[in-house]
MIZABA-874040 format. One record per residue: residue in one letter; chain; x negated, y, z of N, C-alpha, C in turn. Coordinates in pm, 1 decimal. Atoms other than C-alpha are relative to their C-alpha. Example, Ala and Ser with C-alpha at 12.3 -4.5 7.8 and 13.67 -1.06 7.14 Angstrom:
BEGIN
> aa_ch_n.x_n.y_n.z_ca.x_ca.y_ca.z_c.x_c.y_c.z
> A_A_-89.0_-119.0_0.0_-1230.0_-450.0_780.0_-90.0_120.0_0.0;
> S_A_82.0_-119.0_-6.0_-1367.0_-106.0_714.0_77.0_109.0_73.0;
! end
This chain:
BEGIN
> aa_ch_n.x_n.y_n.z_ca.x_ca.y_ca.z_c.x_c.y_c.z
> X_A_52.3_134.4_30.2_1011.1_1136.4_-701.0_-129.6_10.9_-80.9;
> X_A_155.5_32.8_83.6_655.9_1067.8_-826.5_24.6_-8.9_-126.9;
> X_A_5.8_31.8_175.5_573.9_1024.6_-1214.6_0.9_-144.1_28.4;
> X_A_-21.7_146.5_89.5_680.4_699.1_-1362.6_-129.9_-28.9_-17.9;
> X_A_135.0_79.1_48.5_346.1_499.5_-1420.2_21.4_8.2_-127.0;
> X_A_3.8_21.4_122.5_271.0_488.8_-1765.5_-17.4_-166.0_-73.2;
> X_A_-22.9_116.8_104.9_336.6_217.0_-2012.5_-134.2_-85.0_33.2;
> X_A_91.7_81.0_2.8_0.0_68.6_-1976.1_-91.3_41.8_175.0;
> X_A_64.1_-11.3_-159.2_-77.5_141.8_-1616.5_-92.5_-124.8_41.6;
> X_A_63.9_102.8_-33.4_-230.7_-177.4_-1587.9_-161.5_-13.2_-73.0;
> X_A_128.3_-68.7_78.0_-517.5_-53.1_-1807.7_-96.3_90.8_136.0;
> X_A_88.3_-29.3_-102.0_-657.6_134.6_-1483.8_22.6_-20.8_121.9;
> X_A_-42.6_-26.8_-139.8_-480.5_51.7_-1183.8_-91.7_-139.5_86.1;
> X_A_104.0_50.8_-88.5_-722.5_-264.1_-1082.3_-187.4_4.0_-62.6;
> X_A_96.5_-9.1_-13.4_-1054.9_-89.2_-1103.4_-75.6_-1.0_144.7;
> X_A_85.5_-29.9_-101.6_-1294.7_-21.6_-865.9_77.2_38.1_159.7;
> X_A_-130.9_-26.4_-169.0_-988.5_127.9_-555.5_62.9_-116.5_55.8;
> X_A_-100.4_99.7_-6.7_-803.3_-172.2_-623.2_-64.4_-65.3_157.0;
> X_A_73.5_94.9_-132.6_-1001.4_-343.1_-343.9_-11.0_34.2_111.4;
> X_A_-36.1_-48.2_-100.2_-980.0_-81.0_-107.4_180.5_14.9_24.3;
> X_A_-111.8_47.7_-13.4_-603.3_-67.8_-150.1_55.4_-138.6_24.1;
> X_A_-13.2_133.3_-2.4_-580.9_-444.9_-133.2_-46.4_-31.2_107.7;
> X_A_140.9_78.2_-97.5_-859.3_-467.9_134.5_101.6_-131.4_99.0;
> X_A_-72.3_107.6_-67.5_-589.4_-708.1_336.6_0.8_-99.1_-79.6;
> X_A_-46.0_90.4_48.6_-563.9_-925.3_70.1_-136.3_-18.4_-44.0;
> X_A_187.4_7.8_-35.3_-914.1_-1078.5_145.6_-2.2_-191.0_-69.4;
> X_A_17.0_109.6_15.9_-1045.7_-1414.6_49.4_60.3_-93.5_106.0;
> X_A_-27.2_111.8_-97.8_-983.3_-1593.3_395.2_137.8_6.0_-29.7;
> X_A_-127.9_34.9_-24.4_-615.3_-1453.0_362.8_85.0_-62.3_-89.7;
> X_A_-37.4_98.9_84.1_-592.2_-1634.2_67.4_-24.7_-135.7_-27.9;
> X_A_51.5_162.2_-53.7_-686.5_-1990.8_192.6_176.2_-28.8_-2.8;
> X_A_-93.8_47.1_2.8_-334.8_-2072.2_267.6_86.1_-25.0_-104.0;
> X_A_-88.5_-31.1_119.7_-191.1_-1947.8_-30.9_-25.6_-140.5_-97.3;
> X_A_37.7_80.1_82.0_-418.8_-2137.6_-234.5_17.9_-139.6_39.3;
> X_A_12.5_144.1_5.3_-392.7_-2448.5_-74.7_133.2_-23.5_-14.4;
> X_A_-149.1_15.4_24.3_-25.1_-2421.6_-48.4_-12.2_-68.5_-146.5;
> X_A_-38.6_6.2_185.5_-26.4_-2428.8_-428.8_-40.6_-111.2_-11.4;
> X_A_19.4_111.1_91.3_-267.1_-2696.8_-497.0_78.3_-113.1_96.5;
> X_A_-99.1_93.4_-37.8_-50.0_-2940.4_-259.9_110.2_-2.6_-81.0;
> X_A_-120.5_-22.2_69.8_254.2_-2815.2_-447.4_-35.5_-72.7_-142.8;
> X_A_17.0_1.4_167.8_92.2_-2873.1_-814.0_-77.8_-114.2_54.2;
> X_A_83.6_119.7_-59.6_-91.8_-3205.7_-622.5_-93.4_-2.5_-132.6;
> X_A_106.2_-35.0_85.9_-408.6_-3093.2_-782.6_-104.7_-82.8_37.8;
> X_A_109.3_67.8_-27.9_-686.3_-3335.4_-772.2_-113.4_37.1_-75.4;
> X_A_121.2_-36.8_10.6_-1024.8_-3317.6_-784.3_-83.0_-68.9_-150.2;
> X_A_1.5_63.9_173.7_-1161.5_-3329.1_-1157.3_70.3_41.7_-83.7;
> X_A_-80.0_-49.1_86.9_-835.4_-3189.5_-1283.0_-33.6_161.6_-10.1;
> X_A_17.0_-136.9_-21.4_-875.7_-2849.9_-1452.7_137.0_76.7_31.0;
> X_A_-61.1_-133.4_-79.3_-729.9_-2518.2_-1330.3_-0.2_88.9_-8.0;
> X_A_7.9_-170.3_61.8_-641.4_-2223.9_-1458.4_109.3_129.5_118.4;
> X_A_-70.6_-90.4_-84.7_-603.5_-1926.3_-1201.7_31.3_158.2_-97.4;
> X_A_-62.7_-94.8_81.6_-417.6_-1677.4_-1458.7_30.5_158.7_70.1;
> X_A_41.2_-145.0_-68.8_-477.7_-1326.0_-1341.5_-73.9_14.0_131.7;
> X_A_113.2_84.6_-84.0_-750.7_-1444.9_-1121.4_-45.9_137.5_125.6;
> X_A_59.6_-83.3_-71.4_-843.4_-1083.9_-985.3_-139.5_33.3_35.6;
> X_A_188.3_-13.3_0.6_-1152.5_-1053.5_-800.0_-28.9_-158.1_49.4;
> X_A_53.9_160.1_-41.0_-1133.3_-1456.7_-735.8_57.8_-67.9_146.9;
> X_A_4.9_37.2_-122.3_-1013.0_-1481.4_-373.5_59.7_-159.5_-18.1;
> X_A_-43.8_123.4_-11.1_-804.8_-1800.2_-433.6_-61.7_-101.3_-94.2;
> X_A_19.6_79.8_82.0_-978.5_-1911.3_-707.2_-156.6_-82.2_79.5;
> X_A_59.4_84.7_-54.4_-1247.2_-1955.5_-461.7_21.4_-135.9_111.3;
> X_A_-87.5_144.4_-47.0_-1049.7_-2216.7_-259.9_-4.8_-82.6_-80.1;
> X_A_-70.3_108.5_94.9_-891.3_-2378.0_-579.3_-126.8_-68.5_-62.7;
> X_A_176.6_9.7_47.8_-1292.7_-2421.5_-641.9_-72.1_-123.7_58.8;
> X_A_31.1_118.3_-167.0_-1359.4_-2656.1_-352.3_84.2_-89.3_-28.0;
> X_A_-80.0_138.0_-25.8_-1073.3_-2896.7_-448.5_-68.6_-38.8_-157.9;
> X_A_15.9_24.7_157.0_-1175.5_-2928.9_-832.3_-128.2_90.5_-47.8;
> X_A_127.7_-35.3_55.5_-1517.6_-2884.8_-976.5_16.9_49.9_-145.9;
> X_A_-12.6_-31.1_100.7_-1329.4_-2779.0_-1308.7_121.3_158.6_31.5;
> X_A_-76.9_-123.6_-38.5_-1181.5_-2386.1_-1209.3_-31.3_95.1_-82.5;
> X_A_10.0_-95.7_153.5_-1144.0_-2151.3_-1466.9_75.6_142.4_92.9;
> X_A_-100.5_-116.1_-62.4_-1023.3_-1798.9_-1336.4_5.5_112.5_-162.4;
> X_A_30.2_-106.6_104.6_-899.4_-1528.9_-1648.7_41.8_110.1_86.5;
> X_A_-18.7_-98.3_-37.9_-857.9_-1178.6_-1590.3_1.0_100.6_-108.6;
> X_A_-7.1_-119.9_96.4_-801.5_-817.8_-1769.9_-111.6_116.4_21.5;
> X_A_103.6_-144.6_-57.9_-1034.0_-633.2_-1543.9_-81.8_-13.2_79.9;
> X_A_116.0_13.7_-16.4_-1402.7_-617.7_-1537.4_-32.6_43.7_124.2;
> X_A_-0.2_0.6_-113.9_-1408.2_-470.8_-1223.4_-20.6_-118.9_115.0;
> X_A_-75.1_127.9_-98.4_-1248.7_-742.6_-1037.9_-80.9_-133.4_-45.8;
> X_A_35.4_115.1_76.6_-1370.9_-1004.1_-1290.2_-173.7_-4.6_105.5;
> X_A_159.3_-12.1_-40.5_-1780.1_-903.8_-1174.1_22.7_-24.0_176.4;
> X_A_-29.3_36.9_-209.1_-1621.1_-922.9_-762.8_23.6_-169.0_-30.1;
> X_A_-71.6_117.1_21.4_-1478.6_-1241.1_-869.7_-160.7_-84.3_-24.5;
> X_A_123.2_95.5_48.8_-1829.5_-1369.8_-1007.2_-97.2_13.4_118.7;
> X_A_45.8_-23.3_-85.5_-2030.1_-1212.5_-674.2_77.0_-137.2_113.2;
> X_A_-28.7_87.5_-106.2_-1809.6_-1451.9_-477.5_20.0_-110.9_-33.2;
> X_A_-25.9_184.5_55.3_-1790.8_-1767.7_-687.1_-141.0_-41.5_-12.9;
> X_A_143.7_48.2_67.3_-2167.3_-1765.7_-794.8_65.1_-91.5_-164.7;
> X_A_-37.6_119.4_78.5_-2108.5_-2083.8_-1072.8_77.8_-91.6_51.3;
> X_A_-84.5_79.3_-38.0_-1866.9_-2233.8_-909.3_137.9_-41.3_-110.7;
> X_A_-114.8_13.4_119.6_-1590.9_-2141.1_-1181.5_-55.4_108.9_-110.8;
> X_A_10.4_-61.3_210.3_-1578.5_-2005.6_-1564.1_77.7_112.7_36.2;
> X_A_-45.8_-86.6_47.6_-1487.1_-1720.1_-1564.8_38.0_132.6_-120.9;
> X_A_21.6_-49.0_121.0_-1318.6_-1533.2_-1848.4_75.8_135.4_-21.8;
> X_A_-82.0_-149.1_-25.7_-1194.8_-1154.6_-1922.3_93.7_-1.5_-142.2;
> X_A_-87.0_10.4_63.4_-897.5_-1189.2_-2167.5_119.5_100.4_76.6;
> X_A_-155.5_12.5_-5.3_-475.0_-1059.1_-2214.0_67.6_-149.9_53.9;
> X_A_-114.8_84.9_-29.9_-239.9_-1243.1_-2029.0_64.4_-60.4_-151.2;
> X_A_-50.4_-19.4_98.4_-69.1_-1185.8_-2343.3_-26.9_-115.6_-103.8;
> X_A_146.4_14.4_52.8_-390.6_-1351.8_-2534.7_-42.9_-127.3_52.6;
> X_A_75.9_73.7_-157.6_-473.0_-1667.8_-2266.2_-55.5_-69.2_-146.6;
> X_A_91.1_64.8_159.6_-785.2_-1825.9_-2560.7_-2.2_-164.0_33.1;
> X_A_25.6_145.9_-29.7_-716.1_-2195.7_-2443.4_142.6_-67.9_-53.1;
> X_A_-165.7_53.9_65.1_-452.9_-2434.2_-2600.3_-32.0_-172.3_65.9;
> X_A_-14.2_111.5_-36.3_-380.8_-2783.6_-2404.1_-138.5_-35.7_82.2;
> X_A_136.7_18.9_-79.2_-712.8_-2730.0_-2172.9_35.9_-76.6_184.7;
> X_A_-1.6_22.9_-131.7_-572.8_-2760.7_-1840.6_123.7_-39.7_42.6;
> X_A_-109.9_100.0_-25.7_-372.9_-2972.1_-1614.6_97.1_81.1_86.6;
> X_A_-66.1_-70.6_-146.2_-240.2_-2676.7_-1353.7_-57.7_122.4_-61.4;
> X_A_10.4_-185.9_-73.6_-213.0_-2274.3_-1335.3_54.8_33.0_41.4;
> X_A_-101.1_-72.0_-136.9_-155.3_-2069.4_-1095.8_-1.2_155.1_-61.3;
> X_A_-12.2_-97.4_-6.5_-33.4_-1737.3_-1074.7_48.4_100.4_84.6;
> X_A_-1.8_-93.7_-115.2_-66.6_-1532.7_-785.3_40.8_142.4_26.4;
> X_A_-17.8_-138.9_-104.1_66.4_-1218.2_-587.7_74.3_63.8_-115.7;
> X_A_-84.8_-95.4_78.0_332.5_-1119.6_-846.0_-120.1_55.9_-131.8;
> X_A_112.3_-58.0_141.6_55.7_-1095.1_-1178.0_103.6_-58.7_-85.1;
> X_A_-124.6_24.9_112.9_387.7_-1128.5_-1383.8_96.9_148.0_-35.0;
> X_A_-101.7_-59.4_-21.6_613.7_-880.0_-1513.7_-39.0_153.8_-21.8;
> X_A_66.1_-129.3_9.7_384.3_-581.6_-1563.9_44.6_72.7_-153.2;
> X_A_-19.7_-69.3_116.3_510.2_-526.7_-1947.3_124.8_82.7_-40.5;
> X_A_-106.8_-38.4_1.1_779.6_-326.0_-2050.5_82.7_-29.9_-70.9;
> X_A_-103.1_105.1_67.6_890.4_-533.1_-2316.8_60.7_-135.8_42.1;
> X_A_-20.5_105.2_-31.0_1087.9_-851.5_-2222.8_-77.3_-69.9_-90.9;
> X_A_47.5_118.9_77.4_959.1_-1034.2_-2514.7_-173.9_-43.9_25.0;
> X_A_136.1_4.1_-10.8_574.3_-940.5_-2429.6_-38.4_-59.6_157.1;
> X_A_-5.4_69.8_-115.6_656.7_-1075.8_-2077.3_12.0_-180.4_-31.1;
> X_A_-24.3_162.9_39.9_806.3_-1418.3_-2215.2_-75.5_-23.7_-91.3;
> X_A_96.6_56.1_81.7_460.2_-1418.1_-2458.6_-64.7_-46.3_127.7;
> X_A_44.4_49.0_-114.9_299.8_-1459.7_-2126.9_13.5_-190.3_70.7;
> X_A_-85.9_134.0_-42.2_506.2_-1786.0_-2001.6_-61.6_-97.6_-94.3;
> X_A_1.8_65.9_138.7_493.6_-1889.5_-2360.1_-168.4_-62.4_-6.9;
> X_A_123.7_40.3_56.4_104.2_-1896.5_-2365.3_-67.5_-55.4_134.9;
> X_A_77.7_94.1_-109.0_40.0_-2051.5_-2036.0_63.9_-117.3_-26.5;
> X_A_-78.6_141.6_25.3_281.9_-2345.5_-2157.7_-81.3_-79.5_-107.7;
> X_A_57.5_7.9_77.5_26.7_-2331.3_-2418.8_-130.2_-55.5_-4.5;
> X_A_89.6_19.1_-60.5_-285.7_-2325.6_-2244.9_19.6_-157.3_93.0;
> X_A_-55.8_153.4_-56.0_-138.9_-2652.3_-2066.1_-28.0_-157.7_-66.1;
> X_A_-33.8_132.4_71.9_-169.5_-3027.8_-2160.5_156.2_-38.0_20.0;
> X_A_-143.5_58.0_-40.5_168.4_-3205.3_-2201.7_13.5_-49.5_139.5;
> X_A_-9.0_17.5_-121.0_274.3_-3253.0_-1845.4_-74.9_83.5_88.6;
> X_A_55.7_-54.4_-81.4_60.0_-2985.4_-1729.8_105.3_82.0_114.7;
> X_A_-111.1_-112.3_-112.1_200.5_-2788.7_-1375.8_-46.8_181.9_-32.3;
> X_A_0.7_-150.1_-24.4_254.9_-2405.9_-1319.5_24.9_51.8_71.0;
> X_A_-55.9_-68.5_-190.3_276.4_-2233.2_-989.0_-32.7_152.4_-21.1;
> X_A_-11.0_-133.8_27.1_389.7_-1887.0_-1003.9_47.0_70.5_136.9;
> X_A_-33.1_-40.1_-117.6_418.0_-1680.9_-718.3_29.9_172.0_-34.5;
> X_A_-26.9_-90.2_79.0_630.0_-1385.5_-802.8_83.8_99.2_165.3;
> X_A_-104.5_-76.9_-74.5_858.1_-1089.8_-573.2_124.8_-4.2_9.2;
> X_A_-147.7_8.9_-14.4_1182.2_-1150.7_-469.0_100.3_122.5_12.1;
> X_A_-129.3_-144.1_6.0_1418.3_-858.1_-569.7_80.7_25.9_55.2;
> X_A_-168.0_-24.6_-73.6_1706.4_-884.4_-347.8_-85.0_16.6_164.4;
> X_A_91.2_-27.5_-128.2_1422.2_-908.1_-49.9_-39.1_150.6_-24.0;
> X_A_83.3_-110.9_21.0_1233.3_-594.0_-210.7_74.4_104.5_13.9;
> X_A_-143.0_-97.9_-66.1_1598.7_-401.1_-225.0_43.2_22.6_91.3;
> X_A_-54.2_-29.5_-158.6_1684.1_-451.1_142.1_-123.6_30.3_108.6;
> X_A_120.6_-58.0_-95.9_1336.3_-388.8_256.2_-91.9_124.3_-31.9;
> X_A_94.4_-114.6_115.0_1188.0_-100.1_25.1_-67.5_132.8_88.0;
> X_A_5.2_-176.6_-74.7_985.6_170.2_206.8_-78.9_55.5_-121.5;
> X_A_-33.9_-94.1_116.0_990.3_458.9_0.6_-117.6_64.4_21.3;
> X_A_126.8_-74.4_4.8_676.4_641.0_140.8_-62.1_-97.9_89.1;
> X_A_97.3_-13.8_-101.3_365.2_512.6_356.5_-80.6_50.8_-52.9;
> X_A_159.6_-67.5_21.3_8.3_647.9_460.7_-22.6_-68.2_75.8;
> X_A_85.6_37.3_-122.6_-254.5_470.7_613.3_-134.3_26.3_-69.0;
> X_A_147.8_4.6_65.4_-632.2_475.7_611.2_-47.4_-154.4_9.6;
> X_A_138.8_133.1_34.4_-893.5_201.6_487.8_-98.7_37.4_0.1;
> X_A_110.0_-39.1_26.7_-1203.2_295.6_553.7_-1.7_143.1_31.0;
> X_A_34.4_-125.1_21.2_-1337.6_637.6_473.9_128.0_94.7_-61.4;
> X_A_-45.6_-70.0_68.6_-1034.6_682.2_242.3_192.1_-12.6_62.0;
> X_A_-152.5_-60.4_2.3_-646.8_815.3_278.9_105.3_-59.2_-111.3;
> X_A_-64.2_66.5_93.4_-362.3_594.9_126.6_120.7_1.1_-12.9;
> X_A_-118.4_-32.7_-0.4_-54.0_746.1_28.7_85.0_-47.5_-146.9;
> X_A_-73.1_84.6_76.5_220.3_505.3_-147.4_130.2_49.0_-10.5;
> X_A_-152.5_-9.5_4.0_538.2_572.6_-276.3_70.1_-89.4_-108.1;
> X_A_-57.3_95.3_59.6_773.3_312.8_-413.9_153.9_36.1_-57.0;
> X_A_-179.0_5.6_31.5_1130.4_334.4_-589.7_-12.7_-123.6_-113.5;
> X_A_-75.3_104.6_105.1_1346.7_83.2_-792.6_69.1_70.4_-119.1;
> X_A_-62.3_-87.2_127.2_1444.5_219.4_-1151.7_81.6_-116.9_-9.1;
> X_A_-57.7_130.9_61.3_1773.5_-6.1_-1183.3_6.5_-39.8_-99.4;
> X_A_-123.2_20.7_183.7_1896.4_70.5_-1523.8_-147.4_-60.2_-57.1;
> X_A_156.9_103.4_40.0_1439.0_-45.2_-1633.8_32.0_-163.5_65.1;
> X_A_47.6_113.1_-69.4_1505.6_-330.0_-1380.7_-178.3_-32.5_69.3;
> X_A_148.2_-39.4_1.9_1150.9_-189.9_-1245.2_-65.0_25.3_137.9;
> X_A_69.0_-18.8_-140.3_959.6_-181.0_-875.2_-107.3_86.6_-49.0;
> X_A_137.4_-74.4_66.7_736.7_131.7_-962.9_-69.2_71.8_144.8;
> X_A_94.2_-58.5_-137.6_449.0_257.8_-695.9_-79.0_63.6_-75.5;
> X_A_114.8_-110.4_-9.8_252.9_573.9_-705.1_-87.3_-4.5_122.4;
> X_A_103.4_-4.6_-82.9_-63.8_550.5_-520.6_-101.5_99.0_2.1;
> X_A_117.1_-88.9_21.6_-304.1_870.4_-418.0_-70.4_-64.0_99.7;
> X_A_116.8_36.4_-138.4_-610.4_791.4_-258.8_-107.8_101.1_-12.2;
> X_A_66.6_-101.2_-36.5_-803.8_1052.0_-104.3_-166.3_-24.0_109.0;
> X_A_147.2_12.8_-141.7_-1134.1_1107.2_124.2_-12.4_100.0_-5.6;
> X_A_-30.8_-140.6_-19.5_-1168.0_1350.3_314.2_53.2_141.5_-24.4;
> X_A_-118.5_-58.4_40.7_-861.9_1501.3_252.7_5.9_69.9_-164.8;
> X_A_-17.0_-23.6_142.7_-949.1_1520.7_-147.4_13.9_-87.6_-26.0;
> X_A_-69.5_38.7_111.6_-792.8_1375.6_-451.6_-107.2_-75.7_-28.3;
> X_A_111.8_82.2_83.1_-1012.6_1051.9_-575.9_64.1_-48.6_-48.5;
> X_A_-77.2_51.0_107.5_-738.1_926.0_-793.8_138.1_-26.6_28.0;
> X_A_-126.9_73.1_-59.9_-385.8_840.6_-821.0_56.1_-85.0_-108.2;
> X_A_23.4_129.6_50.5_-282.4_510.6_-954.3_155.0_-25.3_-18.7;
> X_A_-158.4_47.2_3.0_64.9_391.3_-1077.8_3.0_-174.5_-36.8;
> X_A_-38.9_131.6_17.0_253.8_18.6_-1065.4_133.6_6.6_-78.8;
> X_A_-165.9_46.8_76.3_540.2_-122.9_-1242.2_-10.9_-145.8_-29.3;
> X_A_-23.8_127.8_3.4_639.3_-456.3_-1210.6_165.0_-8.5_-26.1;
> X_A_-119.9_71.0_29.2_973.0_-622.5_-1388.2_74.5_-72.8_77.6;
> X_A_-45.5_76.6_-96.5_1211.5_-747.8_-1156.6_100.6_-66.4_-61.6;
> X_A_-89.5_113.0_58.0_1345.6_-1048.5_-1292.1_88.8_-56.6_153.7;
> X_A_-100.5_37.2_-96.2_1583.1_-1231.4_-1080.0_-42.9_-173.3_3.5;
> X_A_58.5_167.9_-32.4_1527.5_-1626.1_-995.2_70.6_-74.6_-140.9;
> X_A_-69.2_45.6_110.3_1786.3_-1731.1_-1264.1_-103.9_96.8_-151.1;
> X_A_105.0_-46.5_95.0_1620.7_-1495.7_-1508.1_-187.9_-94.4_-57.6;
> X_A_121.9_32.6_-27.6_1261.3_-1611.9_-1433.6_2.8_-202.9_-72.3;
> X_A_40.7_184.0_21.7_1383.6_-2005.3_-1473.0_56.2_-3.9_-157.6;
> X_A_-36.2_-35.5_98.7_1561.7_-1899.9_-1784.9_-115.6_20.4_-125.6;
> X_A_169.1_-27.5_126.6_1158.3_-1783.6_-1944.4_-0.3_-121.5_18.9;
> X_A_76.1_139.2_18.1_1041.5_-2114.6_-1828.4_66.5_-53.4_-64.8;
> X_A_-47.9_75.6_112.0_1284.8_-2280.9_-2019.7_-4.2_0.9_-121.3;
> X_A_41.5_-47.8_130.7_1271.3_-2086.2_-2326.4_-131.2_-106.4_-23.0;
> X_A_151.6_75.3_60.2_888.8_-2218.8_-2292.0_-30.2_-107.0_-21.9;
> X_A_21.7_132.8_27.4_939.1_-2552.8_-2268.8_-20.3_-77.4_167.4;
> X_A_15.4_5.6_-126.0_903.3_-2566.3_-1872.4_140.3_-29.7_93.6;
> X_A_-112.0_31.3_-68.0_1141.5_-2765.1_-1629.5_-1.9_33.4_156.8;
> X_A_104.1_-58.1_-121.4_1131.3_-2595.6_-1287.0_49.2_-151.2_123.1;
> X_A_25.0_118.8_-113.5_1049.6_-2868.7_-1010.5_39.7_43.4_143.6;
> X_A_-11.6_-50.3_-133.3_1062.2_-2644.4_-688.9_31.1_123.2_-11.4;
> X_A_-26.8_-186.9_14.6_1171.7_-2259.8_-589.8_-44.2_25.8_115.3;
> X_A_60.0_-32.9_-120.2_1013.9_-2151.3_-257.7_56.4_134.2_-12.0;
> X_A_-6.1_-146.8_-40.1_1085.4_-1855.4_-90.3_-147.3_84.6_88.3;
> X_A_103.5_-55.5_-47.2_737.7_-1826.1_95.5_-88.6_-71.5_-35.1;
> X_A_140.9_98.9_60.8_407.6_-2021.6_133.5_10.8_-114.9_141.3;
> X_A_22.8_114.2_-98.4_551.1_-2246.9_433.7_105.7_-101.9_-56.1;
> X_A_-37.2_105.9_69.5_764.5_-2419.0_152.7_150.5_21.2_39.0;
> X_A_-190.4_-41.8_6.3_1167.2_-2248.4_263.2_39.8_18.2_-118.2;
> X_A_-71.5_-28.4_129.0_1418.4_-2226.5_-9.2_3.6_154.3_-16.4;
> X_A_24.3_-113.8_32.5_1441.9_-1888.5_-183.7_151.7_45.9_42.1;
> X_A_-102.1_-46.7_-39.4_1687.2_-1656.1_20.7_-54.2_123.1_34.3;
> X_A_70.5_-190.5_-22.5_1735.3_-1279.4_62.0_-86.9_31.9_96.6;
> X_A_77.0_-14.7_-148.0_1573.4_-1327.5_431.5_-189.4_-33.3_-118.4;
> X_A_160.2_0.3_34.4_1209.9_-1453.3_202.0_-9.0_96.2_-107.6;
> X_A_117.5_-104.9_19.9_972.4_-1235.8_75.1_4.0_15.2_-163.3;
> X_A_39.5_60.2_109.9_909.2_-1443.1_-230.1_56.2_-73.8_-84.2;
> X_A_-48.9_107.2_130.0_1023.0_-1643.2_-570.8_-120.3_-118.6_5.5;
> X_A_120.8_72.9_-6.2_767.4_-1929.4_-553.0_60.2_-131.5_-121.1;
> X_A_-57.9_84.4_132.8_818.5_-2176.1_-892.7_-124.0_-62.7_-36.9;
> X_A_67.1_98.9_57.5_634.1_-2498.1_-962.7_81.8_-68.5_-90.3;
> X_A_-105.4_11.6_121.8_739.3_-2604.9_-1275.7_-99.0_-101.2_-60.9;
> X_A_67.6_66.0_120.5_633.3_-2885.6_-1558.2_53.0_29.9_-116.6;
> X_A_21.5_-4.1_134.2_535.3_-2849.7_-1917.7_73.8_-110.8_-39.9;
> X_A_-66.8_111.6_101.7_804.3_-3091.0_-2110.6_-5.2_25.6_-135.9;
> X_A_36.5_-1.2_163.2_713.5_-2982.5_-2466.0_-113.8_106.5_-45.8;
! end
């Protein structure tokens, strides 16, 4: 089995590769996503919008086009500077901790895309997260979280692939640490058959009850549970946890 990612893996794992590992997860293929959401969080135009681990922007350029007030944060400059190449001034963008979000009662909606939850290894530094987007919120603000469904990820788990992107060689390996409660991926990526880095994940696999359990702690009543982005209930057959929720305190 691969090395365990380290504690702060999230400190290098979306630099500069991230985008060739990702390359599928492109702006256009995030049109649906995003609009999904702002129907879900019935986001109007004028209301602000906070896309909470924003990346390099793909949805935040959608969520951009419905609302002239789009805020995207992020951890990593990388992504953050892709994110500004494809917005121009369209949205604010800001490089902060999840942990950290610097806004208190700013916005009426955030989103949180492609599983950007769950990366810490403390529970409590996970539920500061929750805690400070409930924060970042006005009273009644929404929250659309789009997270991994664990009981999907257990009956579907492949343990090794390789493919190429490009120029470069992309060899993944995934296991579940139960007793962590942990989805961890080792990633080498190569060119021409050398070593240009290898990259570790770890994401927290909360459970749906778990997950509605933070929002409550935070003050958050959950409204909807999706299992995808065509709006099914959450069952082992979907993919996904999908949670629109309101701020009640």
């Amino acid at each position: 089995m691969p090395t365990t990612p380290p504690e702060d893996w999230y400190e290098v794992a979306f630099g500069d590769l991230y985008n060739v590992i990702y390359a599928h997860r492109s702006v256009e293929a995030a049109a649906p996503e995003a609009l999904f959401a702002a129907q879900v969080l019935d986001l109007k135009p004028g209301e602000r919008v906070l896309d909470l681990c924003c990346g390099n922007g793909r949805h935040l350029v959608h969520l951009s086009r419905i609302t002239r007030h789009a805020t995207g944060l992020d951890y990593s400059r990388a992504l953050l500077q892709r994110a500004r190449r494809a917005l121009g001034d369209r949205a604010r963008l800001v490089r902060a901790d999840m942990r950290a979000v610097p806004f208190t009662h700013e916005f009426h909606a955030v989103t949180n895309f492609f599983t950007s939850f769950g990366y810490f290894q403390n529970d409590s530094e996970n539920m500061q997260v929750i805690a400070e987007t409930a924060r970042a919120l006005k009273p009644g603000g929404r929250v659309f979280i789009d997270y991994v469904n664990p009981t999907f990820v257990r009956d579907t788990l492949e343990a090794h692939t390789a493919r190429n992107a490009g120029e470069y060689e992309i060899e993944e390996c995934r296991w579940i640490d139960e007793e962590a409660k942990r989805i961890n991926k080792s990633t080498r990526i190569s060119r021409n058959g050398t070593l240009v880095q290898e990259l570790g994940e770890s994401v927290r696999l909360y459970d749906q009850q778990e997950l509605l359990s933070l929002l409550a702690q935070a003050g958050f009543a959950a409204d909807y549970c999706y299992g995808n982005y065509t709006g099914v209930p959450i069952s082992a057959d979907e993919p996904r946890m999908i949670f629109k929720a309101t701020k009640c305190r």
